[in-house]
C-alpha positions in Angstrom: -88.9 225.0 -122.3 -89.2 228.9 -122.0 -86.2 231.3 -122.4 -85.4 233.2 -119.9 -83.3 236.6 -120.2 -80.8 237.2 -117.6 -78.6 240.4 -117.6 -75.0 240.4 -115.8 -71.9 242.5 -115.6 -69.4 243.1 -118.5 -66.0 243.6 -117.5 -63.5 241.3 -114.9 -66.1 238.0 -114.1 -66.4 236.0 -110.5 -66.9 233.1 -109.2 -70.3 234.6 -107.9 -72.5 235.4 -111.3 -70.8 232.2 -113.4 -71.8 230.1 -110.9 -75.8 232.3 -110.5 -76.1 231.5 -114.4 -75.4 227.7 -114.1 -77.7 227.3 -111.2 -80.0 228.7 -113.3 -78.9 226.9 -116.0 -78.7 223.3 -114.1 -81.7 223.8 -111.6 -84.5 225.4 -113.8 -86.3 224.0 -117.0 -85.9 227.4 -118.4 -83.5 228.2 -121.9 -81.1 230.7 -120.2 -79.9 233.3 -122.1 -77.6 235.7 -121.2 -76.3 239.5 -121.5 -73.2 241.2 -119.9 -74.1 244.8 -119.9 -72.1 247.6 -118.6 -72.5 248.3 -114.8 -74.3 251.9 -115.2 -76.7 250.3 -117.6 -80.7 251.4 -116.8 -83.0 249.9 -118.5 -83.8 246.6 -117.4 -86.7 245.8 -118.7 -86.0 243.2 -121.2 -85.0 240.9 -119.0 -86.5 238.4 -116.8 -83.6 238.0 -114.1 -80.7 240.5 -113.3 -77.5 239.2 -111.7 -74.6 241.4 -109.6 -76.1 244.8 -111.0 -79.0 247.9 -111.1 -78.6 248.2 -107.2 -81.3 246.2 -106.6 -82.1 242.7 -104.7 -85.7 241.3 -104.4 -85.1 237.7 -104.8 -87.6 237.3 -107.7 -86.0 239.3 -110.3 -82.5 241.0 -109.4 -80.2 239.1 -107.6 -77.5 242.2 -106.9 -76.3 240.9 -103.8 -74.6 244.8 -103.0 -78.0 245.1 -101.7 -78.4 242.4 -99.3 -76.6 242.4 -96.0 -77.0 238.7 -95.7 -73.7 238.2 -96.0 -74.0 236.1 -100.0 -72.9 236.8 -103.0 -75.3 236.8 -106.1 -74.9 232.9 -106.4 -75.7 232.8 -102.8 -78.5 234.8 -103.8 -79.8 233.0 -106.4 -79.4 229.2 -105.0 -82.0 230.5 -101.6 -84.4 231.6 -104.7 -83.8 228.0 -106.2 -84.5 226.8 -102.0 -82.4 223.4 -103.0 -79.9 223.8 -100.3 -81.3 220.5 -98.2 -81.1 218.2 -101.2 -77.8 219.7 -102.6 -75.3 219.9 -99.6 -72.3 219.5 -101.1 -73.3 221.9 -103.9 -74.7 224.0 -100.9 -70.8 224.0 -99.5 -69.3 225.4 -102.4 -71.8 228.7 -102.6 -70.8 229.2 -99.1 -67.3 229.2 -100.1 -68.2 231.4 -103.1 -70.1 233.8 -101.1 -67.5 234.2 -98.3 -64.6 234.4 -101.0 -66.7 237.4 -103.4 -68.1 239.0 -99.9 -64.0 239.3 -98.3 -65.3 237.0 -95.1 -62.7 234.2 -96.0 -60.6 234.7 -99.1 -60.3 231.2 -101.4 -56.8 229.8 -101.7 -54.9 229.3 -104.8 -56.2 226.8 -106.2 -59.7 226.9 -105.1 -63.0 227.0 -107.3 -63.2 231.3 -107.1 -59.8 231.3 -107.7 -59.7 229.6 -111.0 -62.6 230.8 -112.2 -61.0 234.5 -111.9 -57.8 233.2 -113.6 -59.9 232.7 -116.6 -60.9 236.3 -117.3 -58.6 237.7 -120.7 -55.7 240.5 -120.2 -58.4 242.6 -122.2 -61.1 242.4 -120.3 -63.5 244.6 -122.6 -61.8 242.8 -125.7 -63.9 240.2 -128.1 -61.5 237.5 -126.3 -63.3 238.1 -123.0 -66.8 237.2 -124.0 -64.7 233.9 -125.3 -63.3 233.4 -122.0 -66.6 234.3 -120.0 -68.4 231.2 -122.0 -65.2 229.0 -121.1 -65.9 230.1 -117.5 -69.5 228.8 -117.9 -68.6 225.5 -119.1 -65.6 225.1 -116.9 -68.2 225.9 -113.8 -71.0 224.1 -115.4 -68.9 220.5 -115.8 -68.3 220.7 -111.8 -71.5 221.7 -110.4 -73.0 219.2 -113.1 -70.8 217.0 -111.3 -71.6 217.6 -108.0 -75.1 217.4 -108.7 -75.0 214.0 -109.9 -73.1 212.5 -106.8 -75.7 213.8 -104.9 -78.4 211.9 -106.9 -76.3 209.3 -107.1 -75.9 209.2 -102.8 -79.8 209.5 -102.8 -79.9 206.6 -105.4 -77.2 204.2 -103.1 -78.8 205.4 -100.2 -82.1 204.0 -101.5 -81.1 201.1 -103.2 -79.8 199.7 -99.7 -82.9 200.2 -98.0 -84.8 198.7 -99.9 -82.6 195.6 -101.0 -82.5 192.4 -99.5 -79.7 190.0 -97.4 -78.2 187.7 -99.8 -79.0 184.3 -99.0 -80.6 185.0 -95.5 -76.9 186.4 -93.9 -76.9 189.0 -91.8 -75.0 192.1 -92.7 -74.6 191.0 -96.5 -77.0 193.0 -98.9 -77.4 191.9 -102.2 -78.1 194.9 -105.0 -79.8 194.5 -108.1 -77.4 196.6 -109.1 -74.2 198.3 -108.0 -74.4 201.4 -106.7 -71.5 204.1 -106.3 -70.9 206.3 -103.4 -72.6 203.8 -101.3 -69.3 204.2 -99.0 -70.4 207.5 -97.8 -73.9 206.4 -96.8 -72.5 203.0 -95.2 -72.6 204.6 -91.8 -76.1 205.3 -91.6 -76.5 201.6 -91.7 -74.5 200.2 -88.7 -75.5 196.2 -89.4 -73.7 196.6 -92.5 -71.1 194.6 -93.5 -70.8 194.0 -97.2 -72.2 194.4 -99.8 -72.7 191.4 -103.3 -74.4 191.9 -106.5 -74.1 189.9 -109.7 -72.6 191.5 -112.1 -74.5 191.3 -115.8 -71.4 192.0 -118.2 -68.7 189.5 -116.8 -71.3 186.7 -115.6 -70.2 186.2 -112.1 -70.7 187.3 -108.2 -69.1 189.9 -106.5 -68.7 191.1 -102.4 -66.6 193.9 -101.0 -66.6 194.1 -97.4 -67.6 197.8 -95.7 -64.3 199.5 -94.5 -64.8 198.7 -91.0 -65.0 194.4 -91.8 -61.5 194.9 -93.9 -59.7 196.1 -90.4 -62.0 193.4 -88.4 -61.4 190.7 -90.8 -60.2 191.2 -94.4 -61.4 188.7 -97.2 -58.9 186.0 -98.0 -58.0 183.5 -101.1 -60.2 180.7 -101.4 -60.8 177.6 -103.7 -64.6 179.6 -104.1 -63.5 182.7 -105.1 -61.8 183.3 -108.6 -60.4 186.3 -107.4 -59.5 188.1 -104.1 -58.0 192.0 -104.0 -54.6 191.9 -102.0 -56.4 194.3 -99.5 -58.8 192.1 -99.1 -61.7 194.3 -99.6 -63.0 193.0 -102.4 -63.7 189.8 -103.9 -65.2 188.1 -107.1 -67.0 184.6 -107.4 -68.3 182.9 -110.8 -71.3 181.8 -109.0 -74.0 182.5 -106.4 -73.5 178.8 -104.8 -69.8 179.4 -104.8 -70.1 183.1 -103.1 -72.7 181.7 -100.7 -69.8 178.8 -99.6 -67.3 181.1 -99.3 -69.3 183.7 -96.9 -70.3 180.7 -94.8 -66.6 179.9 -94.0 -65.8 183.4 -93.9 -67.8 184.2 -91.0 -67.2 180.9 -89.3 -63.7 182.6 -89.1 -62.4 179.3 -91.4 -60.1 179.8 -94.2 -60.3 177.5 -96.9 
C-alpha cells in the first residue's frame, strides 16, 4: 500500500471534499493522508492529489471543481477519475445529488446526506474542535458509502448466484441457492420465470422457500402438515427436510392445500 498526500480546504467542510477523500479512501489501494490547508495556500508540491483548492482542475492531480464547468463538485470530480460510475449506481446517485447540492442546481433537503454532513462542522470553525469534527465527518461519510458499496457487491453477488444455480428438484420457477443471498429482491425482475426461491439453511438444519413478491399476490404459501412453519403473509416458509419441502411444492402448485 503507498501513501498518498491529498491537500483540502480548512475552514466550514462539504458534503463535496468529505465524500472526494472517502472515495479515495474506499476505491483506491492507496494509504490516504490528508491536509486542510488554508484556501490562499501556494505551494503544492508535497502533495499527490489537491481537492476543492489552488484554482486548478486536471483530473490527475487537482480536483478544484471551481474550475470545471461540468456542472460537479470535487467528489463529482474525483469519482469520473476513479471511472466506477457503471458498477456503482447507487453510489453514482448520491454524487449527483452532492454535486447539484455544493454547485446550487438543486439544494438537498433537511435531512439529506449534504445536509448532515454540514451540520457537523464546530461553532469554531478554525478551532482544535473542527479538525475533531472534520474526522467525525469522514467516518460518518465513510460508514454510508462503505455501505452502499457493499449492497452493490452484494446485488452483483445475488444477481450471480441466481444465474448460475439450479431448479430444486426439476420445478420450474423454484431456484435452489447454495446459499442465501440478500438483495436478491431487487434483481428478481430481471428474471421473469422466477417464482421462489429455497436453500437449506446450515445453522438451523432445515429447508426454506419464500415466494417472489409477485407469487404472494398470485398465490400466497399456506399451513401445511410439510411445513414446520409458514409466515402469516405467506411469503415465506420453513421445512425440516428436502423430501418434506419437495411435498409441499408439489401440492402447492397443484393449487391443493393440505
Amino acid at each position: 500500500m503507498s501513501k498518498k498526500c491529498v491537500a483540502t480546504h480548512n475552514g466550514v467542510f462539504h458534503a463535496d471534499e468529505i465524500t472526494a477523500i472517502v472515495l479515495l479512501k474506499l476505491f483506491t489501494q492507496d494509504e490516504i493522508v490528508v491536509t486542510r490547508l488554508p484556501h490562499n495556500h501556494k505551494d503544492f508540491s508535497q502533495f499527490d492529489i489537491v481537492i476543492d483548492m489552488a484554482k486548478k482542475y486536471d483530473g490527475v492531480k487537482f480536483f478544484d471543481h471551481h474550475q470545471n464547468k461540468g456542472g460537479a463538485s470535487s467528489a463529482g470530480l474525483i469519482w469520473k477519475a476513479l471511472a466506477q460510475e457503471k458498477n456503482y449506481p447507487t453510489i453514482s446517485k448520491l454524487i449527483s445529488q452532492v454535486d447539484k447540492h455544493d454547485t446550487g442546481e438543486q439544494l438537498s433537503k433537511e435531512f439529506e446526506y449534504a445536509n448532515l454532513i454540514k451540520y457537523m462542522n464546530a461553532v469554531n470553525i478554525y478551532s482544535k474542535e473542527q479538525q475533531i469534527q472534520f474526522e467525525k465527518a469522514l467516518f460518518f461519510a465513510q460508514e454510508i458509502l462503505k455501505a452502499l458499496k457493499q449492497k452493490e457487491e452484494l446485488l452483483h453477488k445475488a444477481r450471480k448466484t441466481l444465474q448460475q444455480s439450479s431448479l430444486f428438484e426439476n420445478m420450474q420457477g423454484v431456484v435452489f441457492l447454495e446459499e442465501f443471498v440478500v438483495f436478491w429482491q431487487e434483481v428478481i425482475e430481471e428474471f421473469s420465470s422466477l417464482k421462489a426461491l429455497a436453500w437449506y439453511d446450515k445453522e438451523q438444519h432445515n429447508y426454506k422457500i419464500r415466494l417472489t413478491p409477485k407469487m404472494v399476490q398470485k398465490q400466497p404459501l399456506h399451513s401445511s402438515v410439510f411445513m414446520e412453519f409458514v409466515h402469516p403473509s405467506g411469503h415465506f416458509g420453513v421445512a425440516k427436510n428436502k423430501a418434506a419441502l419437495r411435498r409441499y411444492l408439489e401440492e402447492y402448485f397443484k393449487g391443493n392445500k393440505i
